[in-house]
C-alpha positions as a Markdown table, in Angstrom:
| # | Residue | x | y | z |
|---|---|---|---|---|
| 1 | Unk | -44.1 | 77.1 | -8.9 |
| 2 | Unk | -40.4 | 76.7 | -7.9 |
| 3 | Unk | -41.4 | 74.9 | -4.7 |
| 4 | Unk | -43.4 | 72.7 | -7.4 |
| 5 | Unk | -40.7 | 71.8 | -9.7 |
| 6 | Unk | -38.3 | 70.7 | -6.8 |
| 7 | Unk | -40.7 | 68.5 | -5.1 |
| 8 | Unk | -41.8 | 66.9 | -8.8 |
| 9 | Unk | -38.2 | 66.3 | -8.6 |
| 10 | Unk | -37.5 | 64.8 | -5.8 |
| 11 | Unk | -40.4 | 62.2 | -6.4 |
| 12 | Unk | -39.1 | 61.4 | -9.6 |
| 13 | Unk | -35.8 | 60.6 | -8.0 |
| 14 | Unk | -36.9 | 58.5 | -5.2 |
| 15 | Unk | -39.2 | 56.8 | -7.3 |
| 16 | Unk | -36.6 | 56.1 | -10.2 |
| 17 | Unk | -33.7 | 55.0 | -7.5 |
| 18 | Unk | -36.5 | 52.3 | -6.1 |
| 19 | Unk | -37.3 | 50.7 | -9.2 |
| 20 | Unk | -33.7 | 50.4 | -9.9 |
| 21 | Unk | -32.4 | 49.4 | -7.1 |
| 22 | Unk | -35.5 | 47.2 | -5.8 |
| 23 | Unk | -33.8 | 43.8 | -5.6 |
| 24 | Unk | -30.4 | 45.5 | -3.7 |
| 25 | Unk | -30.0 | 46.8 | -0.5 |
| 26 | Unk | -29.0 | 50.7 | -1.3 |
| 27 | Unk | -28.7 | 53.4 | 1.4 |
| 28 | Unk | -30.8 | 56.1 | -0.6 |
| 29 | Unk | -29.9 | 59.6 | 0.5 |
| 30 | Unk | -33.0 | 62.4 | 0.0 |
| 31 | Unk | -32.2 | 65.2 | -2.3 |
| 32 | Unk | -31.6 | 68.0 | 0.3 |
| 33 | Unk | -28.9 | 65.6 | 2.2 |
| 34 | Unk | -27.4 | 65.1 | -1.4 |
| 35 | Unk | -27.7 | 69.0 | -2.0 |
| 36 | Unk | -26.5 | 70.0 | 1.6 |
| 37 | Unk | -23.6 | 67.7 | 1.1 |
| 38 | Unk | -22.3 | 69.2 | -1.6 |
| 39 | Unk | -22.6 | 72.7 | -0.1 |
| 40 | Unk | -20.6 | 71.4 | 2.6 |
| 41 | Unk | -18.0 | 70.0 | 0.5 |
| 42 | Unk | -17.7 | 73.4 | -1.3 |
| 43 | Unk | -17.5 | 75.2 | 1.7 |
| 44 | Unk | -14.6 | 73.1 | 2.8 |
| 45 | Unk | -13.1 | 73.2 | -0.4 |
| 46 | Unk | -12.5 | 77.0 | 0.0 |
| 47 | Unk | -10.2 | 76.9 | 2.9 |
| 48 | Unk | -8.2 | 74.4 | 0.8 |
| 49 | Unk | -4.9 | 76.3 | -0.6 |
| 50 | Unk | -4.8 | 74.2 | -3.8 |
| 51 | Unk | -8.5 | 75.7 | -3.7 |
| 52 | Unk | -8.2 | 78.9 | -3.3 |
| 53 | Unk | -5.3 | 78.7 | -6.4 |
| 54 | Unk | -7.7 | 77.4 | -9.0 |
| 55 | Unk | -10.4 | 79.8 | -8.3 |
| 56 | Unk | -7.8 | 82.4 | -8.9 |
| 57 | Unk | -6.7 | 80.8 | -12.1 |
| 58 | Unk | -10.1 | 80.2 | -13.2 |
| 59 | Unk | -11.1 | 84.1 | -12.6 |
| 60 | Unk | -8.2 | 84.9 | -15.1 |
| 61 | Unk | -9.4 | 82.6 | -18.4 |
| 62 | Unk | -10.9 | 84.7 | -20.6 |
| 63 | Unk | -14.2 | 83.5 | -21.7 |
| 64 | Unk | -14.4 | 84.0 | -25.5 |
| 65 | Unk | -17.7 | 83.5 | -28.1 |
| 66 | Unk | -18.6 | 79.5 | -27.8 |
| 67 | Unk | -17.8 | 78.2 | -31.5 |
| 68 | Unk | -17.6 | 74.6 | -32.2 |
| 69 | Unk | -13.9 | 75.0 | -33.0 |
| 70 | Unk | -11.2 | 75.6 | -31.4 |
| 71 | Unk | -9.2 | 77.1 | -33.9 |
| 72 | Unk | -9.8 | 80.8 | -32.6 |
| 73 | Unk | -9.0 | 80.5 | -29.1 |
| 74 | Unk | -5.8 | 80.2 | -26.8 |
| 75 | Unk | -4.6 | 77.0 | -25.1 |
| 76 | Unk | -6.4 | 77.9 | -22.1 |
| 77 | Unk | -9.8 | 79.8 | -22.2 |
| 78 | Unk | -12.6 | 79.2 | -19.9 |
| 79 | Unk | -14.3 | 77.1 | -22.9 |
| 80 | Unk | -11.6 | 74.9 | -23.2 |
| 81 | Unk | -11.8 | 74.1 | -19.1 |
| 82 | Unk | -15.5 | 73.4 | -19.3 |
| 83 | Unk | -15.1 | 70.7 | -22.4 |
| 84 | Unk | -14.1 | 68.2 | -19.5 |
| 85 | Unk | -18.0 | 68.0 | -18.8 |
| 86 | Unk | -18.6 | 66.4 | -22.3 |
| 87 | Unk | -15.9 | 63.6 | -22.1 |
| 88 | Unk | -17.9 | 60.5 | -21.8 |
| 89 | Unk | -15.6 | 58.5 | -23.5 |
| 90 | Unk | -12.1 | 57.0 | -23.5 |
| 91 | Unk | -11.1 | 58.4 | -27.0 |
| 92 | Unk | -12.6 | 62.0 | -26.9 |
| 93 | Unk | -11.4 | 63.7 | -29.7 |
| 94 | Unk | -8.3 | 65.6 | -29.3 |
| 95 | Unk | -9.2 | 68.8 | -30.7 |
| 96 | Unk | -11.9 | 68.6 | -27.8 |
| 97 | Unk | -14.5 | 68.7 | -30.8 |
| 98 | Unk | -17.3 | 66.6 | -29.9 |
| 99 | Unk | -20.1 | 66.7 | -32.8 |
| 100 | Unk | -22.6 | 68.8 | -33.8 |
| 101 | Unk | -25.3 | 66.2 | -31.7 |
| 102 | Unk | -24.2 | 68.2 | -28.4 |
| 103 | Unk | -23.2 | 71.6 | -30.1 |
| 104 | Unk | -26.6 | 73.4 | -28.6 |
| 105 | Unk | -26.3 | 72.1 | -25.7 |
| 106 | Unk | -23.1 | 73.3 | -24.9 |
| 107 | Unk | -23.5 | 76.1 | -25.9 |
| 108 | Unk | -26.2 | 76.7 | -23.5 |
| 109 | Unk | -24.0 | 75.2 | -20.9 |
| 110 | Unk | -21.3 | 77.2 | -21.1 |
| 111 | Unk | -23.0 | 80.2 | -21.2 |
| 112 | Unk | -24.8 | 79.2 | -18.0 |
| 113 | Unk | -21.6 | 78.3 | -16.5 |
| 114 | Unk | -19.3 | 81.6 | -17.7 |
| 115 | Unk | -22.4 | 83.5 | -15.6 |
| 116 | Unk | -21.8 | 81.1 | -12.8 |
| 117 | Unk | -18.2 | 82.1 | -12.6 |
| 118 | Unk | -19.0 | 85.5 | -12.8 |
| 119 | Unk | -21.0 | 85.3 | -9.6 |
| 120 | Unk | -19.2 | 82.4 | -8.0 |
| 121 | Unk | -15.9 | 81.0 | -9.3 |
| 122 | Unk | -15.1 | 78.5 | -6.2 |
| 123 | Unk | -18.6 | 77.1 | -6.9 |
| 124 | Unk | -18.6 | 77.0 | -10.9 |
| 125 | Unk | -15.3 | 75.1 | -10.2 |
| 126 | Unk | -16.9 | 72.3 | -7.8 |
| 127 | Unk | -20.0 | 71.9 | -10.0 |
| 128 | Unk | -17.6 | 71.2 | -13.2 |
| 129 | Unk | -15.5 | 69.0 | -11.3 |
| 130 | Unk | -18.7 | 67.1 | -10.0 |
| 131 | Unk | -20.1 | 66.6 | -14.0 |
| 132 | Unk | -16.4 | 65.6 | -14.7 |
| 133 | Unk | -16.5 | 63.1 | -12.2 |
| 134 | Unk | -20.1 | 61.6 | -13.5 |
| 135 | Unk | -18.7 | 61.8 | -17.1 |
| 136 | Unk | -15.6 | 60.3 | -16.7 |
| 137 | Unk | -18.0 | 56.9 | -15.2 |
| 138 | Unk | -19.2 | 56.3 | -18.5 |
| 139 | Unk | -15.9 | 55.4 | -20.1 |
| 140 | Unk | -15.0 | 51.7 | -19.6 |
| 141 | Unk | -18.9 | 51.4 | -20.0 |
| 142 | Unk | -18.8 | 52.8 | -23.3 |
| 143 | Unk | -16.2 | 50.9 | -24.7 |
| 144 | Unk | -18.3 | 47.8 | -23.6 |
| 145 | Unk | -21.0 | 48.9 | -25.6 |
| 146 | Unk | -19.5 | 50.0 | -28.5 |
| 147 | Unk | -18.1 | 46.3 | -28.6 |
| 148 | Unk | -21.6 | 44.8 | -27.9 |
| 149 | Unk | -23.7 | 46.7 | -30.9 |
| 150 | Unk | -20.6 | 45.9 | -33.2 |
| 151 | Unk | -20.9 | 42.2 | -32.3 |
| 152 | Unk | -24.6 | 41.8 | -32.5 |
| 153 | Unk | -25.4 | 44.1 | -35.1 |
| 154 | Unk | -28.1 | 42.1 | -37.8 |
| 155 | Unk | -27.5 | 38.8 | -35.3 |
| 156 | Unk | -30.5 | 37.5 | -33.0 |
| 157 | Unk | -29.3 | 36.9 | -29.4 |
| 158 | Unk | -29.7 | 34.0 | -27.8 |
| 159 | Unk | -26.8 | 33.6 | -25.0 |
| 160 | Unk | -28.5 | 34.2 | -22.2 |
| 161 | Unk | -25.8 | 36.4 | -20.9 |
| 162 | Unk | -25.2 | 38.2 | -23.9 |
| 163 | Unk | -29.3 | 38.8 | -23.4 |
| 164 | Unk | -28.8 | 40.0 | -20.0 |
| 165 | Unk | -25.9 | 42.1 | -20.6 |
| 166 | Unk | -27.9 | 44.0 | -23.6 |
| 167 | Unk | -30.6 | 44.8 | -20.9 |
| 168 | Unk | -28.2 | 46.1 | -18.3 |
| 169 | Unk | -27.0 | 48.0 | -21.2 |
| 170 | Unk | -30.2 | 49.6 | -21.8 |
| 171 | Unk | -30.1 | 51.0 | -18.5 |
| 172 | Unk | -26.3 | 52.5 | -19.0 |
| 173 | Unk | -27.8 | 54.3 | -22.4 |
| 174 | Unk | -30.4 | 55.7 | -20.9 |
| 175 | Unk | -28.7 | 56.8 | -17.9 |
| 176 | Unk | -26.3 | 58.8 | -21.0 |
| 177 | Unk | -29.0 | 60.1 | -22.4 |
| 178 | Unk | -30.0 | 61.5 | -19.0 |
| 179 | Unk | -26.7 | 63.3 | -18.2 |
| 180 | Unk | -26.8 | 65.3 | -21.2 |
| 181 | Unk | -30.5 | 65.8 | -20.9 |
| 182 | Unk | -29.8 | 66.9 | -17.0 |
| 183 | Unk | -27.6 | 70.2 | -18.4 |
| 184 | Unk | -30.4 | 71.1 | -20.6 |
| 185 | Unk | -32.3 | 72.4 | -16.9 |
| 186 | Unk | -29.8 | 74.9 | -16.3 |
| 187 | Unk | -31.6 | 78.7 | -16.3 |
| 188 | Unk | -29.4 | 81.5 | -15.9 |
| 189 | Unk | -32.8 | 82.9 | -14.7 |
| 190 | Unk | -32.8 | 80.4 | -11.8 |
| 191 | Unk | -29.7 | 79.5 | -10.7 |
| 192 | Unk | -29.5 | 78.5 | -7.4 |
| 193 | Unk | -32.5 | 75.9 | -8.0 |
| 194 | Unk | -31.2 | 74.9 | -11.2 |
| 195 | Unk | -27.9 | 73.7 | -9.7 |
| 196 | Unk | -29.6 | 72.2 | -6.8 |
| 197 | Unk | -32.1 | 70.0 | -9.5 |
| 198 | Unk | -28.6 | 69.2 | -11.3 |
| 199 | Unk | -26.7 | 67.7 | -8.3 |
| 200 | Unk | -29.7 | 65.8 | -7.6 |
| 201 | Unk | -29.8 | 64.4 | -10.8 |
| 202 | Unk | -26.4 | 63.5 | -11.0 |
| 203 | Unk | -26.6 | 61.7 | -7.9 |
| 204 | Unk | -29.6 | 59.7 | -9.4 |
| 205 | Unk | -27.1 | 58.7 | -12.3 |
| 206 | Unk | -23.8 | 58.3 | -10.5 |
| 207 | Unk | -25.9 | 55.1 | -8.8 |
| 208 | Unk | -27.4 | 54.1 | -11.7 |
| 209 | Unk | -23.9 | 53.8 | -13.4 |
| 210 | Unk | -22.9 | 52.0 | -10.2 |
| 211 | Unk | -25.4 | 49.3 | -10.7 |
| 212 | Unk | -24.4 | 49.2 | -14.8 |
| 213 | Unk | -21.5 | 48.3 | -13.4 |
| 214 | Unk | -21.5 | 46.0 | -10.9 |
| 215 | Unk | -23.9 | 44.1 | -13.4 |
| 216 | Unk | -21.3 | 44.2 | -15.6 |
| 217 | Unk | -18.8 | 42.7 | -13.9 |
């Protein structure tokens, strides 16, 4: 069933990257070069001494109860240092607070990810720095949208490149949607596969937001 779900997967993801990338010329890597990559990268990452101090740090944050406050906790807990996977935007609120929309799902998250480090700090580290990475890419895009439904909120478009932006938008929203929608996979029950299905989805996003915004620009 497992061998099922991956190779599901894997269709979905070349088939999605085609379609989206059908009229440019993209080198598409296959999931298990994507996955082996980033098992690579971790295991070079270990012998690094900067490394090697963050996995020690993160081992000593105490982990807390998940609450949608912060109020309760220290400056640094092991919640607090997995918020970063959240910030998709340039004005994330500073109490780290980010709705009641995403409360679930963090919560689900972070409990996924307090097992990982359990098991595996240097790799609980790499996978949150990897969903930083991919979160932190929809920033300047967001701002663009916010300031394209303000402007044509109730007004029919008919610029052509206000039309065409909208579309590319489209894509950017969906590939948002996805992100979150990606965490929502993660089974404590599973993992290894479940981190492998994430990186591969991430991947499929990090190009998608790379053709948002070259359209954009």
């Amino acid at each position: 069933m497992e061998n099922l779900k991956i190779s599901l997967l894997i269709i979905l993801y070349i088939t999605s990257l085609i379609h989206l990338f059908a009229q440019d010329k993209v080198k598409i890597k296959l999931p298990i070069v994507i996955v082996t990559e980033w098992e690579n990268k971790l295991n070079e990452l270990k012998s690094d001494p900067e490394f090697i101090k963050e996995i020690e740090y993160v081992k000593s944050l105490p982990e807390g109860i998940y609450t949608p406050s912060r109020a309760i906790h220290g400056k640094a807990d092991f919640r607090v240092y997995c918020e970063v996977i959240f910030d998709t935007s340039k004005c994330y609120p500073p109490d780290g607070y980010f709705g009641k929309e995403y409360e679930t799902l963090f919560a689900k998250t972070y409990n996924f990810l307090k097992v990982l480090k359990r098991k595996d700090p240097a790799k609980v580290i790499h996978l949150i720095r990897t969903m930083k990475d991919v979160a932190g890419s929809f920033g300047d895009i967001q701002e663009y949208d916010n300031w394209y439904i303000y402007n044509t909120k109730g007004v029919q478009v008919l610029d052509k490149r206000m039309k065409d932006i909208g579309e590319v938008l489209k894509i950017y929203r969906k590939t948002k949607k996805q992100y979150f929608s990606s965490m929502d996979m993660l089974d404590i029950n599973d993992m290894d596969n479940s981190i492998a299905e994430l990186i591969i989805q991430l991947e499929e996003i990090r190009k998608s937001i790379e053709y948002v915004t070259k359209e954009m620009s």
